[in-house]
C-alpha positions in Angstrom: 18.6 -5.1 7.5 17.8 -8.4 7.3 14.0 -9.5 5.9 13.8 -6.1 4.2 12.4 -5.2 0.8 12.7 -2.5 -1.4 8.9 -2.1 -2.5 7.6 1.0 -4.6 4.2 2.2 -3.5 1.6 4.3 -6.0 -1.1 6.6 -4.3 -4.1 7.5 -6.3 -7.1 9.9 -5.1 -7.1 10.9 -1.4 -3.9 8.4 -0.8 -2.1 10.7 -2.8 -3.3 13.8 -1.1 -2.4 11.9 2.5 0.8 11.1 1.7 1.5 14.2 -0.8 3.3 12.2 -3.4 2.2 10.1 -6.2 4.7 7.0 -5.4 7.3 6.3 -3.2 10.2 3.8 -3.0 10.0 2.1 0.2 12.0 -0.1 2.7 10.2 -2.4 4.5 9.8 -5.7 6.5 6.1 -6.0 5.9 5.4 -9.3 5.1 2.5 -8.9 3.6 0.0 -6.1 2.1 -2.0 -5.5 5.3 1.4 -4.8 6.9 2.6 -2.3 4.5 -0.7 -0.9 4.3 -0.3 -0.2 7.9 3.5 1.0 7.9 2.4 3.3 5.4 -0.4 4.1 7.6 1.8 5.0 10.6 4.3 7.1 7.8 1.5 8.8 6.3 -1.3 8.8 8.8 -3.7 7.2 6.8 -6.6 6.9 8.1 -8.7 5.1 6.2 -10.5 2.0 7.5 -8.7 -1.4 5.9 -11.9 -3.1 5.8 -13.0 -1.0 3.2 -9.9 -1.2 1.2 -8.5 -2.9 -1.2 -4.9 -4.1 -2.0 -3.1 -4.5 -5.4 0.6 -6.3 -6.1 1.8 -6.4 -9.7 -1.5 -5.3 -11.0 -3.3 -8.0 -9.2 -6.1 -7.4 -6.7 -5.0 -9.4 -4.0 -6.4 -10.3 -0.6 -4.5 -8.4 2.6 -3.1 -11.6 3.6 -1.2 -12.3 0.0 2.8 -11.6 0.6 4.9 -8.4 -1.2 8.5 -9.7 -2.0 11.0 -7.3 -2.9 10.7 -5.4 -6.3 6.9 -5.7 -5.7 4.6 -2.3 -6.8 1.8 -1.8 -4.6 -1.1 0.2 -4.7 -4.0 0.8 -2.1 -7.3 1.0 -3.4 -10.2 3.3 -1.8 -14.1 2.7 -2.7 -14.7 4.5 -5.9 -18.2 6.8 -6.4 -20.4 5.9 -9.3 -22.1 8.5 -11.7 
C-alpha cells in the first residue's frame, strides 16, 4: 500500500503486558509517533493516556509530533516510579 512503513515497535513494563509481546514488526501509515501510538492503541487496546507518555524513535526521545519513516524502532514510554 502506498505511504506504508515497515516499523518495529518494543514494549517495556505494562505495554508489554497490554500487547503480550515484547516487539512487534509492524505495517503502518502513521505519519508520525502520536499516530502509531494510537494504531497500536486500537491493535492493542492501550489505554494509557498520551499526555502522560512519552515517545522514542532511534533511541531519541522525541516529541509526538516528530515523523517515523520506514525502518524506524519505536518505543512508548510510561511514567516510571522512583524508590
Amino acid at each position: 500500500m502506498p505511504g506504508c512503513k515497515t516499523l518495529r515497535v518494543h514494549y517495556y513494563a505494562a505495554f508489554r503486558e497490554a500487547a503480550g509481546r515484547s516487539e512487534e514488526e509492524v505495517t503502518s501509515s502513521a505519519t508520525t509517533a502520536a499516530e502509531l501510538y494510537d494504531e497500536m492503541t486500537l491493535l492493542h487496546g492501550f489505554s494509557f493516556d498520551r499526555s502522560i507518555l512519552r515517545a522514542v524513535v532511534n533511541n531519541v526521545i522525541v516529541p509526538w509530533t516528530a515523523p517515523v519513516r520506514d525502518g524506524d524502532v519505536v518505543v512508548f514510554l510510561a511514567p516510571f516510579a522512583g524508590g
